[in-house]
LUMROTI-748374 format. One record per atom (N, C-alpha, C): chain; atom name; x, y, z. Coordinates in nm, 3 decimals. Layout:
BEGIN
+-----+------+---------+---------+---------+
: mol : atom :      c1 :      c2 :      c3 :
+-----+------+---------+---------+---------+
:   A :   CA :       X :       Y :       Z :
...
+-----+------+---------+---------+---------+
END
This chain:
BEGIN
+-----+------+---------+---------+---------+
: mol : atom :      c1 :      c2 :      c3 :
+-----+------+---------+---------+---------+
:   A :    N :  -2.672 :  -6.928 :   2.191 :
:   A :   CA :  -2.667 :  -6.878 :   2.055 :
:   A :    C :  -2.542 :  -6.794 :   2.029 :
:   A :    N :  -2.430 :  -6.779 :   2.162 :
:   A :   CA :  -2.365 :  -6.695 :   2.143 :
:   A :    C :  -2.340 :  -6.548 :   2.103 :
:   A :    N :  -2.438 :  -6.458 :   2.162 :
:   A :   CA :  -2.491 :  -6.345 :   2.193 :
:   A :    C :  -2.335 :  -6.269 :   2.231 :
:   A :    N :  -2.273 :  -6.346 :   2.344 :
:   A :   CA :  -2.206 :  -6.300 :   2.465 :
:   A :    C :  -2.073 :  -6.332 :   2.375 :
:   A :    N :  -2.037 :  -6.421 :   2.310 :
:   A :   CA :  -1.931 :  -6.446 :   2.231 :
:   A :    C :  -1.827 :  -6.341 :   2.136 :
:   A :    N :  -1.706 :  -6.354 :   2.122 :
:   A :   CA :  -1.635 :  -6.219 :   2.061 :
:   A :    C :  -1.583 :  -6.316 :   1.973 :
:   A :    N :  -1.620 :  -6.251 :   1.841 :
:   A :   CA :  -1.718 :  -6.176 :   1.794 :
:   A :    C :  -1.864 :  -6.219 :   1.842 :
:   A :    N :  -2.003 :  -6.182 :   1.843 :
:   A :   CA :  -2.085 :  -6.187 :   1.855 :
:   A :    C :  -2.139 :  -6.321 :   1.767 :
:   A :    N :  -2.184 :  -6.405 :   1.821 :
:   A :   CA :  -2.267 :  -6.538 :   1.744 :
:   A :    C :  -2.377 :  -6.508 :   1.662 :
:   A :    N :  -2.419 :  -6.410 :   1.730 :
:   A :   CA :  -2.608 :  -6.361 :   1.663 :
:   A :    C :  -2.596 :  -6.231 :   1.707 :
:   A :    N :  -2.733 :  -6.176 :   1.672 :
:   A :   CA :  -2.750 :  -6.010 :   1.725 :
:   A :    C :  -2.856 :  -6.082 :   1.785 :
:   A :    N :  -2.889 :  -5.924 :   1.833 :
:   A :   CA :  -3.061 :  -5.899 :   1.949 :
:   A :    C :  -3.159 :  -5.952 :   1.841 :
:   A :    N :  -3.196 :  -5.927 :   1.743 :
:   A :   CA :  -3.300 :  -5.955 :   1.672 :
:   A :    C :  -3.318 :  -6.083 :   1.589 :
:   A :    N :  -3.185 :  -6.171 :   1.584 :
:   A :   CA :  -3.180 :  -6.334 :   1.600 :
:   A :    C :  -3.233 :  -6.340 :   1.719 :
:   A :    N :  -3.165 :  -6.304 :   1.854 :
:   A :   CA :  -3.244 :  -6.358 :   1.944 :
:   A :    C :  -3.421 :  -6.387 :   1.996 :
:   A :    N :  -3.458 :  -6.259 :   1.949 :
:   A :   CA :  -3.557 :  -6.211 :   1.951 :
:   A :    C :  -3.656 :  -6.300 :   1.894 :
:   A :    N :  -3.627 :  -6.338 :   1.736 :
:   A :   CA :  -3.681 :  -6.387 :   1.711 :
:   A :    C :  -3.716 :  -6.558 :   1.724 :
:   A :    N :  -3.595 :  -6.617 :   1.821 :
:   A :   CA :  -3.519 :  -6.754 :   1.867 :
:   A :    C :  -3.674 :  -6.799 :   2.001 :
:   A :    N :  -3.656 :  -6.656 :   2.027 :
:   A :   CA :  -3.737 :  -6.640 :   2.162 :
:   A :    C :  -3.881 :  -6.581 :   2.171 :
:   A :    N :  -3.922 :  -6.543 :   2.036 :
:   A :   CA :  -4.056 :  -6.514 :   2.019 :
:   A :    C :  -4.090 :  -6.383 :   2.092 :
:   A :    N :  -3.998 :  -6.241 :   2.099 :
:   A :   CA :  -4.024 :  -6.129 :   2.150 :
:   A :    C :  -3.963 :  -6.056 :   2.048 :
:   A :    N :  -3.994 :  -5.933 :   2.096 :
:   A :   CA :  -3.951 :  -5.824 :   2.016 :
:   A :    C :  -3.765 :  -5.762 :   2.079 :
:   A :    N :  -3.730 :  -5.741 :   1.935 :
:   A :   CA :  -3.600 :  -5.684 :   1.947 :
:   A :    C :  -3.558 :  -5.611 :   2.104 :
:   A :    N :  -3.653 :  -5.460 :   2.099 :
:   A :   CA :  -3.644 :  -5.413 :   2.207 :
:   A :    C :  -3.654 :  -5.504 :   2.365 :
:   A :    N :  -3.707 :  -5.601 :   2.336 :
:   A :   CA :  -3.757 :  -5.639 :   2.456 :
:   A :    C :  -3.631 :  -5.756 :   2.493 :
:   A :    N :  -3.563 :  -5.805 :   2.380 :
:   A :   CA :  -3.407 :  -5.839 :   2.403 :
:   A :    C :  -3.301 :  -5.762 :   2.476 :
:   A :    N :  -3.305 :  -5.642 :   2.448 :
:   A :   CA :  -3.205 :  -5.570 :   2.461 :
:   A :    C :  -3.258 :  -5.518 :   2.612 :
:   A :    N :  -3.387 :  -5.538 :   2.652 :
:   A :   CA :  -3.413 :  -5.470 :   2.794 :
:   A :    C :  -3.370 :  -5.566 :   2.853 :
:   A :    N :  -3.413 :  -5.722 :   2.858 :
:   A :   CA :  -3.380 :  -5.824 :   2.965 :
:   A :    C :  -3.270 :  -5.840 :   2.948 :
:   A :    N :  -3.191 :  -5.825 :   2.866 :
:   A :   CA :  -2.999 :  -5.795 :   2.861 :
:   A :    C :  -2.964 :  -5.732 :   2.974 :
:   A :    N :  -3.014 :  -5.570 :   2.958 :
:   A :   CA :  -2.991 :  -5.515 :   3.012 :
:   A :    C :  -2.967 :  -5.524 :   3.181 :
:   A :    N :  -3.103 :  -5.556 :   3.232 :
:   A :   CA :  -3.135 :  -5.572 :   3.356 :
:   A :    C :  -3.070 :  -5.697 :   3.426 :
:   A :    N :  -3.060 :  -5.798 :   3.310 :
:   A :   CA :  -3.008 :  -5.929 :   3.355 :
:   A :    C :  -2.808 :  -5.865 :   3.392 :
:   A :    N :  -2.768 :  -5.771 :   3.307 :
:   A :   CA :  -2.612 :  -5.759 :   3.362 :
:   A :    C :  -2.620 :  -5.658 :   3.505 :
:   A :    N :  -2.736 :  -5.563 :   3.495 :
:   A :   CA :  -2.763 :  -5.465 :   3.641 :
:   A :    C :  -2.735 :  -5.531 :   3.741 :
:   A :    N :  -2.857 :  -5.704 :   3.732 :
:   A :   CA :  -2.903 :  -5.758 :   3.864 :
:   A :    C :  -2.753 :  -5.817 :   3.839 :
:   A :    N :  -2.672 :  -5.881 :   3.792 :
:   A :   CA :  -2.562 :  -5.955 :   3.767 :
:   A :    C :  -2.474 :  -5.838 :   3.862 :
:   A :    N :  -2.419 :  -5.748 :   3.806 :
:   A :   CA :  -2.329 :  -5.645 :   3.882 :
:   A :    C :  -2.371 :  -5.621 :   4.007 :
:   A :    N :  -2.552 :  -5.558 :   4.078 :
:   A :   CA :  -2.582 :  -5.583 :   4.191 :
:   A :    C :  -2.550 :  -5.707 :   4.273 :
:   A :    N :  -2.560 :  -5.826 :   4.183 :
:   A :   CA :  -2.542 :  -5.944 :   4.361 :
:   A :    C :  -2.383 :  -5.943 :   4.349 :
:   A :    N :  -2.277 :  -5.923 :   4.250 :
:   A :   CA :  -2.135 :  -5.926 :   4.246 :
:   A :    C :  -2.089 :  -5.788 :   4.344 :
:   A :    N :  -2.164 :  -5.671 :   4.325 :
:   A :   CA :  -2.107 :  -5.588 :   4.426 :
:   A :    C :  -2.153 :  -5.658 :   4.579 :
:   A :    N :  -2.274 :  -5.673 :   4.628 :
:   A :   CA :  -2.353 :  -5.714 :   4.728 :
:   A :    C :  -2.259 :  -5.813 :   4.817 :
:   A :    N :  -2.221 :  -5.908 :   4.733 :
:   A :   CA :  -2.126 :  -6.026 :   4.734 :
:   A :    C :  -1.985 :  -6.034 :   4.773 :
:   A :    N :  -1.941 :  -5.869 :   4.735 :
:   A :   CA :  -1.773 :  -5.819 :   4.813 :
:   A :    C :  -1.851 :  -5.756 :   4.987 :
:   A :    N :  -1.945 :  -5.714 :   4.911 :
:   A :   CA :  -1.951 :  -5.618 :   5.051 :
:   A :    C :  -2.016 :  -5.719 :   5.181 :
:   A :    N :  -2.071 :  -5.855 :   5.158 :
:   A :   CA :  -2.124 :  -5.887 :   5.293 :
:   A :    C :  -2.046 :  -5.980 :   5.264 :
:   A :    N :  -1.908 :  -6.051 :   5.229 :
:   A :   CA :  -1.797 :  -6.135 :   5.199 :
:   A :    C :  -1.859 :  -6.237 :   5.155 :
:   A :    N :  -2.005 :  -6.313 :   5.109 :
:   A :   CA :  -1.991 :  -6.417 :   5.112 :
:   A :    C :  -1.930 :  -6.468 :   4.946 :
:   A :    N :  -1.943 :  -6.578 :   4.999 :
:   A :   CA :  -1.841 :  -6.652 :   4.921 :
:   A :    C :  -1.921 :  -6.720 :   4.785 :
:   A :    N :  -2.071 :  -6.727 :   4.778 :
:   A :   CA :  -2.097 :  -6.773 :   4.629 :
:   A :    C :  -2.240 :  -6.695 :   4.656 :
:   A :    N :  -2.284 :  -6.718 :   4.524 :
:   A :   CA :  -2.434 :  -6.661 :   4.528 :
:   A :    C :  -2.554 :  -6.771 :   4.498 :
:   A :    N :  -2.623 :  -6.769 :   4.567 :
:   A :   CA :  -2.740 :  -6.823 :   4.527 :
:   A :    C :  -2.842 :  -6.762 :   4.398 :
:   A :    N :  -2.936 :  -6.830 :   4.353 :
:   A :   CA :  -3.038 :  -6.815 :   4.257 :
:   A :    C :  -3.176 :  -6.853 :   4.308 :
:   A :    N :  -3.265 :  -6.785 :   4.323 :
:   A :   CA :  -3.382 :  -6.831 :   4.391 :
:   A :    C :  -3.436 :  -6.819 :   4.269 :
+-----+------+---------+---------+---------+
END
């Protein structure tokens, strides 16, 4: 939907509603989804490997 896009495609509350949740609850799994994103990218320098998996 282009969320991530510059300028922005949609806001949180297009999404929200794309996805059948509430605004807030967009902006949390955002959230956590760039945390865990930055966690396996740091994780990923520090034990060298070379791609990441997705379980």
């Amino acid at each position: 939907m282009g969320y991530y896009d510059i300028p922005r495609g949609c806001t949180t509350a297009e999404l929200a509603d794309e996805l059948g949740i509430s605004d807030q609850a967009v902006t949390e799994r955002l959230r956590r989804a760039i945390v865990v994103r930055e966690v396996r990218i740091s994780h990923s320098r520090v034990s060298g490997a070379s791609g990441l998996t997705v379980s």
